[in-house]
N, C-alpha and C positions, 0 to 999 in steps of 0.2 A: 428271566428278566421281564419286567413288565412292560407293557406301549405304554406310549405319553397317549393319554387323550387331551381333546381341546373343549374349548370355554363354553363353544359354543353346539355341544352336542344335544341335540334336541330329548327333553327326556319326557316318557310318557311311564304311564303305569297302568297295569289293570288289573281290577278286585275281580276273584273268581269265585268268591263265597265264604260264608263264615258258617260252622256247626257247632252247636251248644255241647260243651262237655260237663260243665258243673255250674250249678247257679245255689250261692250260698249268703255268706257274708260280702265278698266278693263273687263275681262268676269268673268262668276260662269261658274260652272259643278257642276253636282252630278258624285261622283264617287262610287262605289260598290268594296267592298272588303271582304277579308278574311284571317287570320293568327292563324297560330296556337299560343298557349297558354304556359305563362310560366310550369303551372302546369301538361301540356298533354292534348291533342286535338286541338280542333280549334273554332275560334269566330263561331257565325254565321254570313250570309252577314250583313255589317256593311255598311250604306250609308253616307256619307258628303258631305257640299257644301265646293267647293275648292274654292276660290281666283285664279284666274290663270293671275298672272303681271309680268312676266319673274322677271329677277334679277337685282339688284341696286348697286348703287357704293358709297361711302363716301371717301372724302376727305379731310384729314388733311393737311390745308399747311401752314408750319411752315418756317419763316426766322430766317434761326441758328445766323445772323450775328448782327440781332438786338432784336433776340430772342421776337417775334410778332407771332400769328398766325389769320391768317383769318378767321371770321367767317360772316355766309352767314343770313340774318333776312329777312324773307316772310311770307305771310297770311296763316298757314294751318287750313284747314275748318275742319279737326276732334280734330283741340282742339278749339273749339267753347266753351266748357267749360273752359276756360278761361276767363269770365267774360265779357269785350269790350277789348280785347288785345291777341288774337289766332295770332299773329304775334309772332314766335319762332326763337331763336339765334341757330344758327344751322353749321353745317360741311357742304360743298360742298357734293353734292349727285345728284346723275341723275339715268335715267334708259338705262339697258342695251339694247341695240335696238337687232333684230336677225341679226348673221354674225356678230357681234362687240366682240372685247375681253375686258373684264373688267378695265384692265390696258388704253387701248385705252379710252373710257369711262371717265376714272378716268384725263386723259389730256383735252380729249373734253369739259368737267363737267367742268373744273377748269378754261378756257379760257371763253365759253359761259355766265355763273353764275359770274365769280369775274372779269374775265378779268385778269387771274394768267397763266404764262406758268409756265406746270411743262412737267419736260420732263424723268424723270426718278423714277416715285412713287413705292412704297416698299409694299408688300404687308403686313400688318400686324394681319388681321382678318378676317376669312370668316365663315361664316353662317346661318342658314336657321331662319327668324324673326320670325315666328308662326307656324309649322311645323305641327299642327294641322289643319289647316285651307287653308293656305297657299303654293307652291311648289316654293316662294321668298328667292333667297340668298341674302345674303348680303356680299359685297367685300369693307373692307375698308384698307386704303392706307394711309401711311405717305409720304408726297412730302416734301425736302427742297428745298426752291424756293424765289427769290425775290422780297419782299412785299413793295417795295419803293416807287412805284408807283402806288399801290392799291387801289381802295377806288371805292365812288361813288354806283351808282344805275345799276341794267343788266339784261341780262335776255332775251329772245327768243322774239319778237312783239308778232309771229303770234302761240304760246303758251303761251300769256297772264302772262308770267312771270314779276315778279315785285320784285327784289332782291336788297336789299342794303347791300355792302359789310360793316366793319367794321374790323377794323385794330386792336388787344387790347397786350398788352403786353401780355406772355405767362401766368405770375403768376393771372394774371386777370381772363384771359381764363380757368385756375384752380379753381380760387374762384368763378367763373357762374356756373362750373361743381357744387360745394359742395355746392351751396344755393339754387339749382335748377332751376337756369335762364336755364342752358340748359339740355333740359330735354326729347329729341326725343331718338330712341334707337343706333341709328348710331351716333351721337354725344358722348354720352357718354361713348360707347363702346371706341372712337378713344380717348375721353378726359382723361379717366381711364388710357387706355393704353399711353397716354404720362405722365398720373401723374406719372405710376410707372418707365417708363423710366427715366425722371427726377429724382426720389427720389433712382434708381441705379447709377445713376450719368451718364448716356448712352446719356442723350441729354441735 
């Protein structure tokens, strides 16, 4: 049986070090730590490997005028589980470089990737993806932006990017979300968050 702890149990933490285990495309650390406990006292040193990938951007961009939104289709290698088809329907997303502001990012991502200017995205979710593992937020953004001229294949050369844009009416874009065509966690997050805008009557 567990104790009930209270609301009001004072919580501290303390870092005891981090050591470099691999620095790559990503790096790892082992990090050392310690906190006290809901019930009174403290862990003992607790170690984990972190993830260390700074933070990422998603972008939703949606044309209000012909009610279309953009979504972005490339090879990702950790859904390899996907049978012959790890090619995933996805939101604009990039990472946040150092000295860049996520909003910045979020215009950058959408011009390099779709070939979309936006020039004024809105912030509508931010978060940390694995919080266990990871010190990744995640910044995702609604842009309304002019999808007339969209289309086609993008992507960086010499970052071996290989994106194909795809143009889908909004209501489409709802029913990939609810049948699991799109299925990354930045995608879903922005797709939810416009289902329910939609279903308030807000978009």
């Amino acid at each position: 049986m567990s104790e009930q702890s209270t609301d009001n149990t004072e919580k501290h933490w303390e870092f005891l070090g981090e050591q470099p285990i691999y620095d790559g495309f990503y790096s790892v650390s082992k990090a050392s730590f310690k906190h006290t406990k809901f019930n009174g006292g403290w862990t003992g040193t607790v170690e984990r490997e972190v993830l260390n990938r700074g933070n990422v951007i998603g972008v939703l961009a949606h044309d209000p005028e012909t009610d279309q939104i953009a979504l972005v289709e490339q090879f990702r290698f950790g859904a390899k589980g996907e049978a012959d088809n790890p090619w995933l329907m996805e939101v604009i997303a990039g990472m946040v470089e150092t000295g860049e502001e996520p909003d910045e990012v979020a215009t950058r991502e959408a011009w390099e990737e779709a070939g979309i200017t936006v020039t004024e995205p809105t912030l509508i979710s931010q978060y940390y993806s694995s919080p266990s593992s990871t010190t990744e937020q995640v910044f995702v953004y609604y842009a309304a932006c002019d999808l007339s001229d969209v289309g086609g294949v993008h992507g960086l050369e010499e970052e071996d990017e290989d994106i194909r844009v795809h143009v889908v009416p909004a209501n489409d874009a709802i029913r990939m979300l609810e049948n699991g065509v799109i299925k990354n966690a930045i995608s879903v997050v922005a797709m939810q968050w416009f289902q329910y805008q939609r279903a308030i009557k807000q978009l």
